[in-house]
N, C-alpha and C positions, 0 to 999 in steps of 0.2 A: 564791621566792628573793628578793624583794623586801627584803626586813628585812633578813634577808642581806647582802643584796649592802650596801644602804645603811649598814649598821652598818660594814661592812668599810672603804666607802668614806669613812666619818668616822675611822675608825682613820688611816687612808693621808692622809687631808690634813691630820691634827693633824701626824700624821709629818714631811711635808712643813713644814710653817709653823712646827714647831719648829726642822728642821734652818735654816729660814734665819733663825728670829728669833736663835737662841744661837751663829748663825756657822757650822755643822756641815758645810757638804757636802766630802767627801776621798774616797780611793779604795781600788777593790776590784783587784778580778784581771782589770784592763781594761789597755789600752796605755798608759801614761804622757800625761797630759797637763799642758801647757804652763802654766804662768804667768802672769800678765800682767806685761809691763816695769813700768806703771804703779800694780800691788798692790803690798801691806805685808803681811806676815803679822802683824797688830796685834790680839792678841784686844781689846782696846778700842778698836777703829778705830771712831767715829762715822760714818761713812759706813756701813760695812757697816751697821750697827745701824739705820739709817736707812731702809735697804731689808727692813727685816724687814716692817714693815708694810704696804708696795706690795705686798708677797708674798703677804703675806696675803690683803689685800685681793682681788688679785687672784685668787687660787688660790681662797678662795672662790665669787665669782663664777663662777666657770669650773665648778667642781664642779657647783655648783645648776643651771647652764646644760646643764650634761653629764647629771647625773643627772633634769632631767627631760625630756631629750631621750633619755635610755636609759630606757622602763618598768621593764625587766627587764633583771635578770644585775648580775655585779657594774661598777662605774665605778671606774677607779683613774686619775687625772693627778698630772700633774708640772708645778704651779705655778711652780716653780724653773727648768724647761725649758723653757717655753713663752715662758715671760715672756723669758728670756736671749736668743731668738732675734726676738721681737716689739724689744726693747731695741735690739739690733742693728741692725736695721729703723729702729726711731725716728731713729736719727743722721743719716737721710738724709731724714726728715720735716718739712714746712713746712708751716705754712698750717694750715687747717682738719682737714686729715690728722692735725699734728700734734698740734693741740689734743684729738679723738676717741680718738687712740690714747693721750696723757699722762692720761686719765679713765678707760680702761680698765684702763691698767697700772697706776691709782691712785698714781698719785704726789704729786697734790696740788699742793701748794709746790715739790717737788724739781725742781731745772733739771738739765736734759743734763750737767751736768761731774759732778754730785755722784753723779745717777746713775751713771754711767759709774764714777766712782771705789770709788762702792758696791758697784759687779760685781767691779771688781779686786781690790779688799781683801776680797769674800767667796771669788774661786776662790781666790784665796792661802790663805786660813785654810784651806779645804777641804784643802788638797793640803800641810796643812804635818805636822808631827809624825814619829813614827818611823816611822809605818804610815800606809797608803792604805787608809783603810776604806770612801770615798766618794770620787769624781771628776768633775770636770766639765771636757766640753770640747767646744770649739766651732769653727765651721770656716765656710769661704767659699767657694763654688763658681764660678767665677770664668767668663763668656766672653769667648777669646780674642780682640784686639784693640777689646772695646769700652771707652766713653772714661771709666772708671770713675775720679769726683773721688780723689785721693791721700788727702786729709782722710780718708775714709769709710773706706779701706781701711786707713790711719795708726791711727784711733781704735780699730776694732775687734780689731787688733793689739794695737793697748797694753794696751785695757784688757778685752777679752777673750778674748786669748790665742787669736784664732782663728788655724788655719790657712789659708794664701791657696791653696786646689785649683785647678786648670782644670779649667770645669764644659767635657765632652764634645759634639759637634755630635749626637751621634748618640745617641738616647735612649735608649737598651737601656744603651744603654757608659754611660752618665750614670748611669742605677739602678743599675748593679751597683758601679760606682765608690762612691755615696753608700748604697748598702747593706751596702757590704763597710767601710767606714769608720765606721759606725754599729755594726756587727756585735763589731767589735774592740774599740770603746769601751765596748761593755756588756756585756763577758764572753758574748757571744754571746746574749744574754739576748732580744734584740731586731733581727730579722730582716724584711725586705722593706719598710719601711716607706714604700719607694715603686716604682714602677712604670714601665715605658717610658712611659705614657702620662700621666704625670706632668708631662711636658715637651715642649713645640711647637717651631715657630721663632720664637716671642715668645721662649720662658726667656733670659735674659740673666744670672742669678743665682740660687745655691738657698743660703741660710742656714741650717744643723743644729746643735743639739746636743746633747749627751748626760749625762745624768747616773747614775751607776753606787754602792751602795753595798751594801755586805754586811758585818753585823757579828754579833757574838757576846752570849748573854745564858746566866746560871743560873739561871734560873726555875723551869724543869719538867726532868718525868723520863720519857722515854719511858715506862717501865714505870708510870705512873700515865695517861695518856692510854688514855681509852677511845670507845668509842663514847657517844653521847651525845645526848636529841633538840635538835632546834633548829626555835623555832616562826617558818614564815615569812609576811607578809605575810598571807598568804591567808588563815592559823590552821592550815595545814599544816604535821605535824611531822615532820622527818627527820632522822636517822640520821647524825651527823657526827663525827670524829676530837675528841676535846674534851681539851683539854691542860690539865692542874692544876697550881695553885701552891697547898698548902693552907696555909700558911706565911707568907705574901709581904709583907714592911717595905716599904713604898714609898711614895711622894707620892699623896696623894691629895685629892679635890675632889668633893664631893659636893653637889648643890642638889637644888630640888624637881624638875626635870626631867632631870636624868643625872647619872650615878657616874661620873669620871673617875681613870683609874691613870696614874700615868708611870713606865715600864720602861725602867732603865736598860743601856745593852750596852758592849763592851768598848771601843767606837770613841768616836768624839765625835757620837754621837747617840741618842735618847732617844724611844721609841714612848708615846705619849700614847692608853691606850684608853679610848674614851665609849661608857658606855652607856643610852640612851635609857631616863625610866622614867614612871611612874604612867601617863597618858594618851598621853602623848608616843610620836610615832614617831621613827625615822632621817630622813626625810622631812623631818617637821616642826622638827627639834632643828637641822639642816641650813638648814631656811629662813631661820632665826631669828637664827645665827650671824651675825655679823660681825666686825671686824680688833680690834675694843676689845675684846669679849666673851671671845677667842681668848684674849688678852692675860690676862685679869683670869683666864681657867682658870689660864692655868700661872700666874700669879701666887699663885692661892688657894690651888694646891696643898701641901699641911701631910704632914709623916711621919707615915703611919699603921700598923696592921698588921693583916693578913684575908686572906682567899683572895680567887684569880680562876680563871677557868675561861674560856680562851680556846678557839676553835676553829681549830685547824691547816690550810689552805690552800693554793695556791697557785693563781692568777687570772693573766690575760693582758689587756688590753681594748685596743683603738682608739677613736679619738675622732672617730669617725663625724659629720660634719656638723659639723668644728671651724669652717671658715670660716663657715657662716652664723653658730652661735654667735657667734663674735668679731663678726662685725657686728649681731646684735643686741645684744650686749651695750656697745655703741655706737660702734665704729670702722666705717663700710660703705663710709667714702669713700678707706679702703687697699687697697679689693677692686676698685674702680671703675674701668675702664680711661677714663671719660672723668671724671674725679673725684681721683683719689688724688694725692698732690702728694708724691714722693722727687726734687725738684731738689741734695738734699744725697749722692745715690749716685750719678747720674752726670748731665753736662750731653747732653740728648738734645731739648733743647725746638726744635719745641711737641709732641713725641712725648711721652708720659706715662708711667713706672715703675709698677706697680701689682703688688699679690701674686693670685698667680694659684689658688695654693691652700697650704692651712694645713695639717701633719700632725703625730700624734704619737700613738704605742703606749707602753703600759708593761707593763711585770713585775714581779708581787710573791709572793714565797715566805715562808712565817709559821709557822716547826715549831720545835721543841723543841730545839735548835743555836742558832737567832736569826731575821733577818731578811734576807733579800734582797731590791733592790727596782733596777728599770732604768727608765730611761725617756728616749726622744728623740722632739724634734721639730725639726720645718722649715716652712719657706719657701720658696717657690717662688715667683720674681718674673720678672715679663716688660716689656717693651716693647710700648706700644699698635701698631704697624707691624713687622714682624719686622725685625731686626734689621740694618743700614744698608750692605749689602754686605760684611760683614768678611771679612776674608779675611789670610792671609798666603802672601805668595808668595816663590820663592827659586829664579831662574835659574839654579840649581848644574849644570845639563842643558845639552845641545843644544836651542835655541828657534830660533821664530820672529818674524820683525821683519815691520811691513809699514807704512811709510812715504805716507802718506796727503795728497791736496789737500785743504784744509778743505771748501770749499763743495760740491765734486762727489765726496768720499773717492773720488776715482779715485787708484789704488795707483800711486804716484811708483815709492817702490822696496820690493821682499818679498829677505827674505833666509832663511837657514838657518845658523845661526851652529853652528856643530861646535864650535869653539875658540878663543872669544875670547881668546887670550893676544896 
């Protein structure tokens, strides 16, 4: 399944890095989500356009790290997902934390405002037009009365439209609360994607979000889809649903090492299929790619006309060992509970903010209709000392007083207050 899967998963991250180089992500048959006060719906907003290639970049990276961290089966992420909730994250980053994590998210040159502005002006384009064909939204898990900077919570408002939740003391309540609000945003698409044990008495804050997209294409004809073999990896061949287009006008890019199509659907976003060829593997063609290369595909791409013969699917995956990834691929001192530096999420020093664990599942469906595709992830951050006595109290009751000498707390006076009126 090897070839497979890797081929699949080049389909799925061109997907990806187109939908955010040409501005594309909008929604499906998810719950409505929010805006940012701080977006534009600017199909030539510079900002947004500016973040196509961080996207890239990153989503790359993440794939290569994912898929050779998975031998086998298929890899699908959400570039666009992970990154939003890492972004997040960043506004409360200094120091060396935040120089490791601005390399990872490949930002380069980009500073904190423009980023930020880039997010707004790209969920705005997502969620503009007559239809919600894709969605993105994001959310804040909040615990109660800790001293969370306003700034942090200000910004991710504006320019991420997140929602501000209270994250639960009680971890069960906490995953069912952040898996039932995940559940909603992806058309149900994406379930459990965390666990009671997910959260200690560290968690202080859990960062999610979601992106949801389902669109239409005329491509194929069910009644032309047959069975069909498909050689994998191994040189074994099997047996697969194979969907024809003998017909198909479309963009195309062809070099000495892959055939690339760009299929267009009814929404605003645009499936990009590469196929690995002469010597070349998925593997290899995979290693090779980077944020320019991506670029100069759909650039080259020219009208052409010929058949494709795709395979029909549907794949689920989790991204098994995301945190280590993220810090090999060079952030380790955001996982570091004596290390990581978020002075800009709350003032708690010399206690230390740190993420405690990374997650994120996706969905992807690929038949003769179109495309469906989900995906959410999170963050889960704690405090190096559990959490600083919080508490919220509220005399509404009958209490008790007990009136105390400082040096020998021998009880002056105890009361039983029934009805303080």
């Amino acid at each position: 399944m090897k070839r497979y899967a890797l081929a699949v998963l080049v389909v799925v991250a061109a997907l990806v890095a187109v939908a955010a180089a040409m501005l594309i992500l909008g929604s499906g048959e998810t719950a409505a989500a929010a805006e940012p006060a701080k977006g534009k719906a600017d199909p030539h907003s510079q900002a947004a356009k500016a973040l196509a290639q961080p996207l890239d970049r990153f989503g790359l990276a993440l794939l290569q790290r994912q898929a050779s961290t998975s031998a086998t089966g298929n890899v699908v992420v959400s570039p666009v997902s992970l990154h939003a909730v890492l972004s997040m994250a960043f506004n409360g980053a200094s120091g060396q934390t935040a120089e490791e994590m601005r390399r990872v998210l490949g930002l380069d040159s980009m500073d904190l405002a423009a980023l930020n502005q880039g997010w707004a002006d790209l969920i705005w384009l997502s969620q503009s037009g007559e239809k919600h064909e894709v969605s993105i939204a994001d959310s804040l898990w909040l615990r109660d009365g800790f001293p969370f900077r306003p700034s942090f919570l200000d910004t991710n408002r504006d320019y991420f439209a997140a929602e501000m939740r209270s994250l639960p003391t009680e971890p069960a309540q906490a995953a069912d609360e952040i898996n039932s609000w995940v559940e909603k945003h992806t058309a149900g698409r994406i379930k459990d994607i965390v666990t009671a044990d997910s959260f200690d008495a560290q968690t202080i804050l859990a960062l999610f979000n979601t992106v949801h997209l389902k669109v239409k294409w005329e491509y194929f004809d069910k009644k032309d889809t047959q069975p069909a073999p498909f050689t994998l990896a191994s040189g074994e061949r099997v047996q697969v649903p194979m969907m024809k287009a003998p017909d198909l006008e479309a963009p195309v890019a062809q070099t000495a090492t892959y055939d690339a199509v760009a299929l267009t659907t009814d929404g605003p976003v645009t499936v990009w299929v590469i196929v690995p060829k002469g010597s070349e593997t998925a593997e290899s063609l995979l290693e090779g790619l980077d944020a320019d290369q991506l670029e100069a595909l759909y650039a080259k791409a020219a009208d052409g006309q010929g058949s494709l013969e795709l395979p029909r699917f549907t794949t689920k995956y989790t991204a098994d060992g995301l945190k280590e990834n993220l810090a090999a691929m060079g952030m380790p001192r955001a996982f570091s509970p004596d290390e990581a530096e978020f002075p800009g999420i709350a003032d708690v020093a010399p206690e230390r903010i740190f993420i405690q664990k990374a997650v994120q599942k996706t969905f992807l469906d690929l038949n003769e209709e179109g495309v469906e595709a989900a995906g959410a992830s999170g963050l889960i951050m704690g405090v190096t000392s559990a959490p600083m006595n919080l508490f919220q109290i509220r005399a509404d009751h009958p209490f008790l007083l007990v009136l105390t000498e400082n040096a020998t707390k021998a009880p002056l006076f105890m009361g039983l207050i029934r009805d303080p009126r």
